[in-house]
N, C-alpha and C positions, 0 to 999 in steps of 0.2 A: 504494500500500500504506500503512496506516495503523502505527501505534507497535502496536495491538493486533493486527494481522496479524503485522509483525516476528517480536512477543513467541509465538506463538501456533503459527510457523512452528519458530520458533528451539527450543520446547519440544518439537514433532514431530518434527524432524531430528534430536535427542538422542541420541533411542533407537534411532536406527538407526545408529548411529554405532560402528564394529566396536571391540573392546577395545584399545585402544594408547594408550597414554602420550604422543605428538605427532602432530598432523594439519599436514600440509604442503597449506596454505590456497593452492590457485593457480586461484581464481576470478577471473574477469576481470569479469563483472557485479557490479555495486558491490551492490548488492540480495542476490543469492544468495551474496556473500559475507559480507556483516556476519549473515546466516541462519548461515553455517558459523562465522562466529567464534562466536557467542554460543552456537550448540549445542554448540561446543566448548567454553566455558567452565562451561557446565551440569555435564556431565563431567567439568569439573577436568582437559581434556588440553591440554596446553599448544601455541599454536597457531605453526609454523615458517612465516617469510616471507621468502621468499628477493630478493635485491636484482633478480634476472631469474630465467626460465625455459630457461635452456638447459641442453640434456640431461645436460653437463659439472658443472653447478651443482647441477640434481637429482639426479644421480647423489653426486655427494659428500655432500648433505644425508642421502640415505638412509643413505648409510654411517656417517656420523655419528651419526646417528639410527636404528639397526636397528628400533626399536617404534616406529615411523612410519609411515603411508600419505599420500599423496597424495589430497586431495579436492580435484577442476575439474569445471569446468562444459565443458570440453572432453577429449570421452570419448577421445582418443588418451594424453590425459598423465594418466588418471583409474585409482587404485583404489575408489575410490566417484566417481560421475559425478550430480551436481547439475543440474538443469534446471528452471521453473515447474510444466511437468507433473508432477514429484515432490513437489510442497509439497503438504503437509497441514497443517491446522490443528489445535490438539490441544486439547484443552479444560481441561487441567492447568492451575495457574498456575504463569508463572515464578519459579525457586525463589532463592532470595536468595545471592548471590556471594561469599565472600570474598574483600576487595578488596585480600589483602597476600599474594595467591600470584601467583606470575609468571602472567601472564594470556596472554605472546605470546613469542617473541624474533625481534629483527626484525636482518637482518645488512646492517651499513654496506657500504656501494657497491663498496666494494676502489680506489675513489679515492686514497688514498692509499698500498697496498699491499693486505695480504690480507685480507679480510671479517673484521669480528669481530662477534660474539653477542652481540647486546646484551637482556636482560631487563628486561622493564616490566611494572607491576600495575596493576589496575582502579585505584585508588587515585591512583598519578601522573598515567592519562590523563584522569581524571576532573577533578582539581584543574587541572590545563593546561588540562583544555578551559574549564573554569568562567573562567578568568583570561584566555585569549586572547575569548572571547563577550564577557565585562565592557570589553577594549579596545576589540572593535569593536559595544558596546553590540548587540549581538547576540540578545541573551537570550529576548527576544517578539517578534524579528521575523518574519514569516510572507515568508522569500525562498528561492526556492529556487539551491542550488550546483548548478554545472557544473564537473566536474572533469577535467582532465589529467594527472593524476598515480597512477599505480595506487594501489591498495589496499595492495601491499604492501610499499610505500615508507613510511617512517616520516609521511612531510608528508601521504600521500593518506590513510593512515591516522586521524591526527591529526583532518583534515580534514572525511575524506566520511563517516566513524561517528562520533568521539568531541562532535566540534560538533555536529554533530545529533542524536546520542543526547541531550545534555544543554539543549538551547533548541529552537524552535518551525522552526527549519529544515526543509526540505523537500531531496531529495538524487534529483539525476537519474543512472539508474543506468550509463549509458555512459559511453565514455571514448572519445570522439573525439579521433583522431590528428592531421588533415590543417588546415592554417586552414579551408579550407572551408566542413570537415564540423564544425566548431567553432562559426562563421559559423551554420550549417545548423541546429544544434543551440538553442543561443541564440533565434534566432529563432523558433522551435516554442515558445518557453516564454511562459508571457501574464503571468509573475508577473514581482516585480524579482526578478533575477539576481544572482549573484555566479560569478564565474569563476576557479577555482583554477587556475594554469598554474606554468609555470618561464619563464626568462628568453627560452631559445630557442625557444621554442615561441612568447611572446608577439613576440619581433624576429619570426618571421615570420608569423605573422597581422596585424602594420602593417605589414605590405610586400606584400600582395594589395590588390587594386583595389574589393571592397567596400565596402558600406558596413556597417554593424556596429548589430547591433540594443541598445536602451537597455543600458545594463549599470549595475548597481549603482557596485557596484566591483569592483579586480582586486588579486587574493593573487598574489605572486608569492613564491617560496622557491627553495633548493639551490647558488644563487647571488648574490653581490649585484650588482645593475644599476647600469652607469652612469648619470649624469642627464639624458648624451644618448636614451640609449638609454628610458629610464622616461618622458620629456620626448614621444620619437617615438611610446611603445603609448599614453599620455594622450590625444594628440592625433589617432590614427588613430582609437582606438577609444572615445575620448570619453568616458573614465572614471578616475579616479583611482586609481592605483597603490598599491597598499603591499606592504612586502615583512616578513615573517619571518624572523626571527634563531634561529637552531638547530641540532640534530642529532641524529641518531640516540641518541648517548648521553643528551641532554640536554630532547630535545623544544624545542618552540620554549618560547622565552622573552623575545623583544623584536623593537619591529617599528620601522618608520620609513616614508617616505613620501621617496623619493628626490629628487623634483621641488622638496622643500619644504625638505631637513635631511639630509645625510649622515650624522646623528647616531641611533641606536637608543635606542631608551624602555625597559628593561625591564616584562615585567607588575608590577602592586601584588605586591606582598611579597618581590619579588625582587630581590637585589644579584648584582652584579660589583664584585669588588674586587681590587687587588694587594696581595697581601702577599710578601714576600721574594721578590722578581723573577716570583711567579707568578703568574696571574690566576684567582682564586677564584670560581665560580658557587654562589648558594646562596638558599635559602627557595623559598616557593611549593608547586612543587609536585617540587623537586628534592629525593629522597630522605635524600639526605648531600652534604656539599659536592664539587661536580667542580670538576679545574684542566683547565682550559681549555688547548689548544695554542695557541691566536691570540693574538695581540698588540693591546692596545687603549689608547688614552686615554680616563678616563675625566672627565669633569666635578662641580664640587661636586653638582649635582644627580640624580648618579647616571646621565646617559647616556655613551654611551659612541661610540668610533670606533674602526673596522675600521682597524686597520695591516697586518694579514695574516696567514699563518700563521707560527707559529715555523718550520718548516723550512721556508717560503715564503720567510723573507725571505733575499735575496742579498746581497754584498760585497762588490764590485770596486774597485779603486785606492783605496781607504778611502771612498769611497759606497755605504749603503746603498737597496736596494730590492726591492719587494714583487712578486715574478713575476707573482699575480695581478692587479696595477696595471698592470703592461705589457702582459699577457693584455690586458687590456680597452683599452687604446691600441691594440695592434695591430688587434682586432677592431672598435673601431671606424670604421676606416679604411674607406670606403665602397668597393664590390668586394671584401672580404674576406669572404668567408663561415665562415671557422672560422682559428682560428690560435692558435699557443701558443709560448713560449718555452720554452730549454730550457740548461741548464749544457754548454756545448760543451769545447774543447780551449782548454788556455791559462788557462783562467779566465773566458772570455770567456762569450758568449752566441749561440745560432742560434735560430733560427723555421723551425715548417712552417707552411706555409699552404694552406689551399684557397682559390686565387683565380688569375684567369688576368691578374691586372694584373704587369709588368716586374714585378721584383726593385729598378730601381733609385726606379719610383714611388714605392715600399711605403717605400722610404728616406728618401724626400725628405718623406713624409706624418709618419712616426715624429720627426725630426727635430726636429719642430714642437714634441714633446711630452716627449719622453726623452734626459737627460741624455746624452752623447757617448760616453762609459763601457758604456750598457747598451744601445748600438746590436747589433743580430745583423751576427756579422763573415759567418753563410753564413743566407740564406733560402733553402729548400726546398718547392718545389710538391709539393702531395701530392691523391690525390683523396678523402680524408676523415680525419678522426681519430678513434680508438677512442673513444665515448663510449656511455652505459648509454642508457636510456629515461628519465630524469630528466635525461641531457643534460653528464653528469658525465665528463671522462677516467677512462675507467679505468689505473691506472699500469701494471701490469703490462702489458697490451697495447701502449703508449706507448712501454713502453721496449723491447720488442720491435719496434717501427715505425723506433725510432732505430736499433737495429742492420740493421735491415733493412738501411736506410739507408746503412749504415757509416755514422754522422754522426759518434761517437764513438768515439775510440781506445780500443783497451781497454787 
Protein backbone atom coordinates (compact mmCIF):
# COMPACT_ATOMS: atom_id res chain seq x y z
CA UNK A 1 0.00 0.00 0.00
CA UNK A 2 1.24 3.21 -0.82
CA UNK A 3 1.07 6.91 1.43
CA UNK A 4 -1.80 7.63 -1.25
CA UNK A 5 -3.62 4.44 -0.75
CA UNK A 6 -3.38 5.18 3.38
CA UNK A 7 -4.59 8.69 2.80
CA UNK A 8 -7.34 7.60 0.32
CA UNK A 9 -8.57 4.64 2.48
CA UNK A 10 -8.28 6.64 5.62
CA UNK A 11 -10.80 9.54 3.92
CA UNK A 12 -13.33 6.56 2.91
CA UNK A 13 -13.52 4.93 6.23
CA UNK A 14 -14.51 8.44 7.70
CA UNK A 15 -17.67 8.54 6.60
CA UNK A 16 -18.71 5.58 7.77
CA UNK A 17 -17.75 5.97 10.98
CA UNK A 18 -21.04 5.95 13.28
CA UNK A 19 -21.51 9.36 15.56
CA UNK A 20 -19.56 8.87 18.81
CA UNK A 21 -17.12 10.83 20.48
CA UNK A 22 -14.24 7.67 21.17
CA UNK A 23 -13.40 4.79 18.89
CA UNK A 24 -11.95 1.87 20.95
CA UNK A 25 -9.16 1.14 18.05
CA UNK A 26 -8.55 -2.99 18.63
CA UNK A 27 -7.08 -3.70 15.22
CA UNK A 28 -4.54 -6.02 15.29
CA UNK A 29 -3.38 -5.59 11.47
CA UNK A 30 -0.84 -2.70 11.69
CA UNK A 31 -2.22 -1.46 8.20
CA UNK A 32 -6.17 -1.48 8.94
CA UNK A 33 -5.39 0.15 11.86
CA UNK A 34 -3.34 3.20 11.36
CA UNK A 35 -6.68 3.37 8.39
CA UNK A 36 -8.83 3.46 11.62
CA UNK A 37 -6.78 5.90 13.50
CA UNK A 38 -6.50 8.42 10.93
CA UNK A 39 -10.26 8.16 9.83
CA UNK A 40 -10.73 8.79 13.37
CA UNK A 41 -8.81 11.69 13.52
CA UNK A 42 -10.68 13.13 10.24
CA UNK A 43 -13.65 13.15 12.64
CA UNK A 44 -12.15 14.65 15.42
CA UNK A 45 -13.05 11.32 17.71
CA UNK A 46 -10.68 10.67 19.83
CA UNK A 47 -9.15 7.34 19.58
CA UNK A 48 -9.11 4.65 23.10
CA UNK A 49 -6.07 2.07 23.22
CA UNK A 50 -6.36 -0.06 25.73
CA UNK A 51 -2.84 -1.68 27.33
CA UNK A 52 -4.68 -5.52 26.32
CA UNK A 53 -7.90 -6.98 25.05
CA UNK A 54 -9.50 -8.77 27.78
CA UNK A 55 -13.06 -8.68 28.15
CA UNK A 56 -12.45 -7.27 31.92
CA UNK A 57 -10.49 -4.31 30.20
CA UNK A 58 -13.07 -3.78 27.45
CA UNK A 59 -15.79 -3.92 29.56
CA UNK A 60 -14.46 -1.06 31.95
CA UNK A 61 -13.38 1.00 28.95
CA UNK A 62 -16.92 1.08 27.71
CA UNK A 63 -18.16 2.03 30.99
CA UNK A 64 -15.90 4.68 31.12
CA UNK A 65 -16.43 5.62 27.93
CA UNK A 66 -20.52 5.31 27.24
CA UNK A 67 -20.05 7.38 23.57
CA UNK A 68 -17.64 4.71 22.48
CA UNK A 69 -17.76 1.70 20.16
CA UNK A 70 -15.21 -0.69 19.41
CA UNK A 71 -13.75 -0.89 15.95
CA UNK A 72 -11.54 -4.70 15.08
CA UNK A 73 -10.67 -6.35 12.48
CA UNK A 74 -11.87 -9.25 14.51
CA UNK A 75 -15.75 -9.56 14.14
CA UNK A 76 -16.24 -11.24 17.75
CA UNK A 77 -14.89 -8.08 19.79
CA UNK A 78 -16.21 -5.63 16.62
CA UNK A 79 -19.10 -2.93 16.70
CA UNK A 80 -17.98 -1.85 13.34
CA UNK A 81 -15.75 -4.90 11.95
CA UNK A 82 -12.73 -3.77 9.47
CA UNK A 83 -11.25 -6.13 6.95
CA UNK A 84 -9.37 -5.39 3.17
CA UNK A 85 -12.52 -6.31 1.45
CA UNK A 86 -14.06 -3.13 3.12
CA UNK A 87 -11.44 -0.56 1.92
CA UNK A 88 -12.45 1.87 -0.48
CA UNK A 89 -10.78 4.53 -1.85
CA UNK A 90 -12.31 7.95 -1.99
CA UNK A 91 -11.39 10.44 -4.16
CA UNK A 92 -11.68 13.44 -1.55
CA UNK A 93 -8.45 15.00 -0.39
CA UNK A 94 -7.38 14.57 3.17
CA UNK A 95 -8.47 17.31 5.01
CA UNK A 96 -5.91 19.13 7.32
CA UNK A 97 -5.67 18.07 11.30
CA UNK A 98 -5.45 20.06 14.14
CA UNK A 99 -2.56 19.01 15.76
CA UNK A 100 -3.24 20.55 19.60
CA UNK A 101 -6.50 18.35 20.06
CA UNK A 102 -5.95 15.11 21.85
CA UNK A 103 -5.42 12.81 18.94
CA UNK A 104 -5.57 9.39 21.15
CA UNK A 105 -5.36 8.36 24.81
CA UNK A 106 -3.29 5.57 25.39
CA UNK A 107 -3.50 3.71 29.11
CA UNK A 108 -0.15 2.76 30.91
CA UNK A 109 0.29 -1.02 31.49
CA UNK A 110 -1.09 -1.17 35.26
CA UNK A 111 2.73 -2.19 35.97
CA UNK A 112 2.95 -0.32 38.58
CA UNK A 113 -0.64 -0.23 39.90
CA UNK A 114 -3.95 0.89 38.13
CA UNK A 115 -3.99 2.04 34.39
CA UNK A 116 -3.90 5.77 33.81
CA UNK A 117 -5.05 7.84 30.64
CA UNK A 118 -2.73 9.21 29.22
CA UNK A 119 -3.51 12.00 26.31
CA UNK A 120 -1.39 12.88 23.25
CA UNK A 121 -1.62 15.35 20.09
CA UNK A 122 -0.65 15.03 16.53
CA UNK A 123 1.73 17.69 17.50
CA UNK A 124 3.82 15.69 20.21
CA UNK A 125 3.91 12.45 18.13
CA UNK A 126 4.92 14.26 15.27
CA UNK A 127 7.90 16.39 16.86
CA UNK A 128 9.05 12.73 18.74
CA UNK A 129 8.89 11.04 15.77
CA UNK A 130 10.97 13.81 13.77
CA UNK A 131 13.66 13.70 16.78
CA UNK A 132 13.97 9.88 17.22
CA UNK A 133 14.23 9.46 12.78
CA UNK A 134 17.02 12.43 13.05
CA UNK A 135 18.88 9.88 15.81
CA UNK A 136 18.79 7.17 13.85
CA UNK A 137 19.28 9.27 10.72
CA UNK A 138 16.30 7.64 9.43
CA UNK A 139 14.78 10.26 7.47
CA UNK A 140 15.39 9.00 3.56
CA UNK A 141 15.97 5.66 4.39
CA UNK A 142 13.90 3.25 2.06
CA UNK A 143 13.82 0.12 5.07
CA UNK A 144 11.39 -1.45 5.84
CA UNK A 145 10.11 -2.31 10.08
CA UNK A 146 9.10 -5.53 11.54
CA UNK A 147 7.33 -5.06 14.57
CA UNK A 148 6.54 -6.97 17.84
CA UNK A 149 4.99 -4.70 19.78
CA UNK A 150 1.18 -3.83 19.05
CA UNK A 151 -0.23 -0.83 17.90
CA UNK A 152 -1.76 -0.17 20.92
CA UNK A 153 1.09 0.19 23.14
CA UNK A 154 2.48 3.48 23.24
CA UNK A 155 6.28 2.01 21.73
CA UNK A 156 4.23 0.08 18.68
CA UNK A 157 2.42 3.03 18.25
CA UNK A 158 5.20 5.56 18.24
CA UNK A 159 6.96 3.15 16.01
CA UNK A 160 4.99 1.36 13.22
CA UNK A 161 2.61 4.87 12.35
CA UNK A 162 4.23 7.99 13.72
CA UNK A 163 8.13 6.91 12.18
CA UNK A 164 6.66 6.02 9.04
CA UNK A 165 4.13 8.53 8.67
CA UNK A 166 6.93 11.11 8.82
CA UNK A 167 10.27 9.46 6.68
CA UNK A 168 10.41 7.05 3.76
CA UNK A 169 9.89 3.96 5.94
CA UNK A 170 8.04 1.06 4.68
CA UNK A 171 5.93 -0.95 7.60
CA UNK A 172 5.13 -4.80 7.49
CA UNK A 173 1.63 -5.10 8.68
CA UNK A 174 1.93 -8.28 11.01
CA UNK A 175 2.98 -8.93 14.34
CA UNK A 176 4.57 -12.04 14.76
CA UNK A 177 4.58 -13.62 18.14
CA UNK A 178 6.63 -16.97 18.16
CA UNK A 179 10.92 -16.47 17.37
CA UNK A 180 10.12 -18.42 14.55
CA UNK A 181 7.49 -16.80 12.82
CA UNK A 182 9.64 -13.68 13.54
CA UNK A 183 12.78 -15.70 11.87
CA UNK A 184 9.87 -16.40 9.07
CA UNK A 185 8.86 -13.17 8.71
CA UNK A 186 12.33 -11.37 8.24
CA UNK A 187 13.37 -13.58 5.98
CA UNK A 188 10.32 -12.82 3.28
CA UNK A 189 11.47 -9.29 3.28
CA UNK A 190 14.29 -8.40 0.26
CA UNK A 191 14.79 -4.87 1.65
CA UNK A 192 17.17 -3.83 4.83
CA UNK A 193 15.05 -4.43 7.82
CA UNK A 194 14.68 -3.04 11.19
CA UNK A 195 13.13 -5.08 13.89
CA UNK A 196 11.06 -3.45 16.80
CA UNK A 197 10.83 -6.04 19.72
CA UNK A 198 11.05 -5.95 23.60
CA UNK A 199 13.76 -7.51 25.61
CA UNK A 200 11.81 -10.83 26.17
CA UNK A 201 10.81 -11.50 23.04
CA UNK A 202 14.55 -10.75 21.74
CA UNK A 203 16.24 -13.22 24.81
CA UNK A 204 14.22 -15.77 23.16
CA UNK A 205 14.78 -15.40 19.57
CA UNK A 206 18.82 -15.85 20.59
CA UNK A 207 18.10 -18.94 22.11
CA UNK A 208 16.46 -20.91 18.92
CA UNK A 209 19.00 -22.69 16.75
CA UNK A 210 18.42 -20.58 13.57
CA UNK A 211 20.14 -18.60 11.74
CA UNK A 212 18.75 -15.10 11.22
CA UNK A 213 18.28 -13.23 8.20
CA UNK A 214 20.43 -9.79 7.55
CA UNK A 215 18.83 -7.26 9.88
CA UNK A 216 19.58 -3.77 9.89
CA UNK A 217 19.24 -3.18 13.27
CA UNK A 218 17.37 -3.95 16.48
CA UNK A 219 14.82 -1.26 18.62
CA UNK A 220 14.46 -2.71 21.72
CA UNK A 221 12.08 -0.79 24.48
CA UNK A 222 9.75 -1.36 27.87
CA UNK A 223 12.63 -2.49 29.56
CA UNK A 224 16.34 -1.88 29.97
CA UNK A 225 18.69 -4.87 28.95
CA UNK A 226 21.60 -6.16 30.50
CA UNK A 227 24.88 -6.06 28.41
CA UNK A 228 24.84 -9.61 28.83
CA UNK A 229 21.83 -10.01 27.70
CA UNK A 230 22.00 -7.03 24.55
CA UNK A 231 25.85 -8.65 24.17
CA UNK A 232 23.87 -12.45 23.48
CA UNK A 233 20.75 -10.81 20.68
CA UNK A 234 24.03 -8.89 18.94
CA UNK A 235 25.75 -11.81 18.51
CA UNK A 236 22.90 -14.55 17.68
CA UNK A 237 21.23 -12.28 15.47
CA UNK A 238 24.18 -10.23 14.10
CA UNK A 239 22.89 -6.84 14.56
CA UNK A 240 23.32 -4.06 16.60
CA UNK A 241 21.06 -3.25 19.44
CA UNK A 242 19.64 -0.07 20.64
CA UNK A 243 17.36 0.52 23.14
CA UNK A 244 14.72 3.42 23.87
CA UNK A 245 14.36 5.46 26.97
CA UNK A 246 10.44 6.37 27.62
CA UNK A 247 6.85 6.04 28.53
CA UNK A 248 3.73 6.22 28.16
CA UNK A 249 3.57 9.78 29.75
CA UNK A 250 6.57 10.97 28.02
CA UNK A 251 7.18 9.11 24.77
CA UNK A 252 10.43 8.09 24.09
CA UNK A 253 13.08 10.54 24.54
CA UNK A 254 16.77 8.98 24.70
CA UNK A 255 18.36 5.91 23.55
CA UNK A 256 21.73 4.13 24.10
CA UNK A 257 23.21 1.03 22.69
CA UNK A 258 23.92 -1.33 25.63
CA UNK A 259 26.99 -3.36 24.39
CA UNK A 260 28.61 0.10 23.91
CA UNK A 261 27.51 2.70 27.02
CA UNK A 262 25.16 2.05 29.94
CA UNK A 263 24.63 5.71 29.60
CA UNK A 264 21.23 7.24 27.49
CA UNK A 265 21.64 10.35 24.98
CA UNK A 266 18.68 12.31 25.10
CA UNK A 267 17.08 13.49 21.43
CA UNK A 268 18.57 17.26 20.35
CA UNK A 269 16.60 19.75 22.29
CA UNK A 270 15.84 17.62 25.13
CA UNK A 271 17.16 17.96 28.90
CA UNK A 272 16.81 15.85 32.04
CA UNK A 273 17.73 17.77 34.92
CA UNK A 274 17.51 17.62 38.92
CA UNK A 275 16.22 20.31 40.42
CA UNK A 276 15.25 20.13 44.33
CA UNK A 277 15.66 16.40 44.72
CA UNK A 278 13.50 15.82 41.57
CA UNK A 279 14.30 14.92 38.02
CA UNK A 280 12.82 17.34 35.51
CA UNK A 281 12.18 16.02 31.76
CA UNK A 282 11.69 18.96 29.28
CA UNK A 283 11.95 20.51 25.41
CA UNK A 284 11.45 18.77 22.34
CA UNK A 285 8.64 17.52 21.89
CA UNK A 286 7.55 17.37 25.80
CA UNK A 287 4.55 19.58 26.09
CA UNK A 288 5.37 21.02 29.73
CA UNK A 289 7.95 19.99 31.81
CA UNK A 290 7.22 16.16 33.44
CA UNK A 291 9.05 14.95 36.99
CA UNK A 292 10.07 11.87 36.38
CA UNK A 293 9.62 8.83 39.09
CA UNK A 294 13.29 7.33 38.28
CA UNK A 295 16.40 8.10 39.71
CA UNK A 296 19.21 9.16 37.56
CA UNK A 297 22.80 10.57 37.25
CA UNK A 298 23.34 12.75 35.17
CA UNK A 299 26.64 13.89 33.37
CA UNK A 300 28.11 17.47 32.22
CA UNK A 301 27.17 16.56 28.87
CA UNK A 302 23.60 15.95 29.41
CA UNK A 303 23.59 11.97 29.56
CA UNK A 304 22.39 10.24 31.91
CA UNK A 305 22.15 6.67 34.07
CA UNK A 306 19.28 4.56 35.04
CA UNK A 307 19.54 4.20 39.03
CA UNK A 308 15.94 2.81 39.16
CA UNK A 309 12.64 3.78 40.03
CA UNK A 310 11.99 5.85 43.02
CA UNK A 311 9.68 3.29 44.69
CA UNK A 312 12.07 0.63 43.00
CA UNK A 313 14.76 1.52 45.02
CA UNK A 314 15.15 -0.73 48.42
CA UNK A 315 16.96 -0.20 52.04
CA UNK A 316 18.08 -2.85 54.01
CA UNK A 317 20.79 -2.77 57.01
CA UNK A 318 21.47 0.93 55.79
CA UNK A 319 22.32 -0.50 51.89
CA UNK A 320 20.62 0.79 49.29
CA UNK A 321 19.24 -1.17 46.04
CA UNK A 322 17.43 -1.03 42.92
CA UNK A 323 14.97 -4.22 42.66
CA UNK A 324 15.02 -3.80 39.07
CA UNK A 325 19.09 -4.59 39.26
CA UNK A 326 18.43 -7.62 41.14
CA UNK A 327 15.57 -8.56 38.62
CA UNK A 328 18.05 -8.74 36.13
CA UNK A 329 20.92 -10.65 38.24
CA UNK A 330 18.41 -13.00 39.15
CA UNK A 331 17.34 -13.59 35.59
CA UNK A 332 20.38 -13.75 34.37
CA UNK A 333 21.33 -16.74 35.89
CA UNK A 334 21.37 -19.38 33.11
CA UNK A 335 18.02 -21.83 33.71
CA UNK A 336 16.03 -19.17 34.94
CA UNK A 337 13.54 -18.29 32.70
CA UNK A 338 11.50 -15.42 34.50
CA UNK A 339 12.12 -14.27 38.02
CA UNK A 340 11.57 -11.28 40.30
CA UNK A 341 12.18 -10.06 43.73
CA UNK A 342 9.91 -9.08 46.19
CA UNK A 343 9.75 -7.04 49.89
CA UNK A 344 9.12 -10.31 52.05
CA UNK A 345 8.69 -10.42 56.19
CA UNK A 346 11.24 -8.95 58.34
CA UNK A 347 12.48 -6.43 55.90
CA UNK A 348 14.03 -8.93 54.02
CA UNK A 349 13.62 -10.18 50.50
CA UNK A 350 12.09 -13.57 48.50
CA UNK A 351 12.14 -14.48 44.73
CA UNK A 352 9.72 -16.59 42.49
CA UNK A 353 11.17 -18.05 39.93
CA UNK A 354 10.34 -20.10 36.99
CA UNK A 355 13.12 -22.52 36.63
CA UNK A 356 13.55 -26.20 37.77
CA UNK A 357 17.40 -25.58 38.91
CA UNK A 358 17.61 -26.33 43.21
CA UNK A 359 16.93 -23.32 45.27
CA UNK A 360 20.28 -23.76 46.63
CA UNK A 361 22.04 -23.33 42.93
CA UNK A 362 20.18 -20.17 42.32
CA UNK A 363 22.03 -19.09 45.75
CA UNK A 364 25.29 -19.87 45.11
CA UNK A 365 24.80 -18.10 41.37
CA UNK A 366 23.39 -14.75 43.19
CA UNK A 367 26.01 -14.76 45.56
CA UNK A 368 28.59 -13.81 42.97
CA UNK A 369 26.74 -10.61 42.26
CA UNK A 370 24.56 -9.25 45.23
CA UNK A 371 25.55 -7.99 48.27
CA UNK A 372 24.69 -10.56 51.53
CA UNK A 373 21.87 -8.17 52.79
CA UNK A 374 19.79 -8.51 49.47
CA UNK A 375 20.06 -12.31 49.30
CA UNK A 376 16.16 -13.91 49.16
CA UNK A 377 15.80 -15.53 52.64
CA UNK A 378 12.67 -17.84 50.66
CA UNK A 379 12.92 -18.78 46.61
CA UNK A 380 9.62 -19.98 45.36
CA UNK A 381 9.10 -22.16 42.16
CA UNK A 382 6.26 -20.86 40.36
CA UNK A 383 5.09 -21.83 36.79
CA UNK A 384 4.81 -18.39 35.27
CA UNK A 385 4.45 -14.71 36.21
CA UNK A 386 1.78 -12.32 35.60
CA UNK A 387 3.08 -10.38 32.66
CA UNK A 388 1.13 -8.18 29.76
CA UNK A 389 2.10 -8.77 25.98
CA UNK A 390 4.92 -6.13 26.04
CA UNK A 391 6.38 -8.49 28.61
CA UNK A 392 5.78 -6.04 31.77
CA UNK A 393 4.42 -7.43 35.52
CA UNK A 394 1.42 -6.43 36.00
CA UNK A 395 1.20 -5.48 39.97
CA UNK A 396 -1.93 -6.08 40.70
CA UNK A 397 -1.94 -9.75 39.54
CA UNK A 398 1.68 -10.11 41.23
CA UNK A 399 0.43 -9.23 44.31
CA UNK A 400 -2.39 -11.51 44.16
CA UNK A 401 0.34 -14.50 43.08
CA UNK A 402 2.10 -13.43 46.57
CA UNK A 403 -0.89 -14.12 48.53
CA UNK A 404 -1.76 -16.96 46.66
CA UNK A 405 1.30 -17.93 47.84
CA UNK A 406 0.95 -16.89 51.40
CA UNK A 407 4.53 -15.55 50.83
CA UNK A 408 3.42 -12.55 52.96
CA UNK A 409 2.07 -11.90 56.35
CA UNK A 410 -0.54 -9.76 56.23
Amino acid sequence: MSRADLLAHAVSLSEKLPEKNHVINLCQDRYLFIVAYLAACIRQQTSLLPSNQAPETLLNLTTNYPDSYLLSDDKAKADLFLSYAQLDKSSKPFPLIDIDIPLSISFTSGSTGQPKAIQKTWREFQTSAQLALQRFNLQNQSMTVLSTAPMQHMYGLETSLFWVLFSQLSLHNSRPFYPQDINTALSALAADKILISTPRHLKSCSQISSDWADIKFILSSTAPMSRDLAKQIEQKLQAPVFELFGSTETLSFATRRATISEQWRPYATIQLAQKQGQFILQGGHIAKPQILDDNFTIDKQGLFTLLGRSADTIKIAGKRASLSDLNQRLTSIKGIEDGVFFPSNNERLSALVVSQLPKQTIIQHLKQSIDEVFMPRAIYAVSALPRNTMGKLIKTELDQLIRTYHLVRK
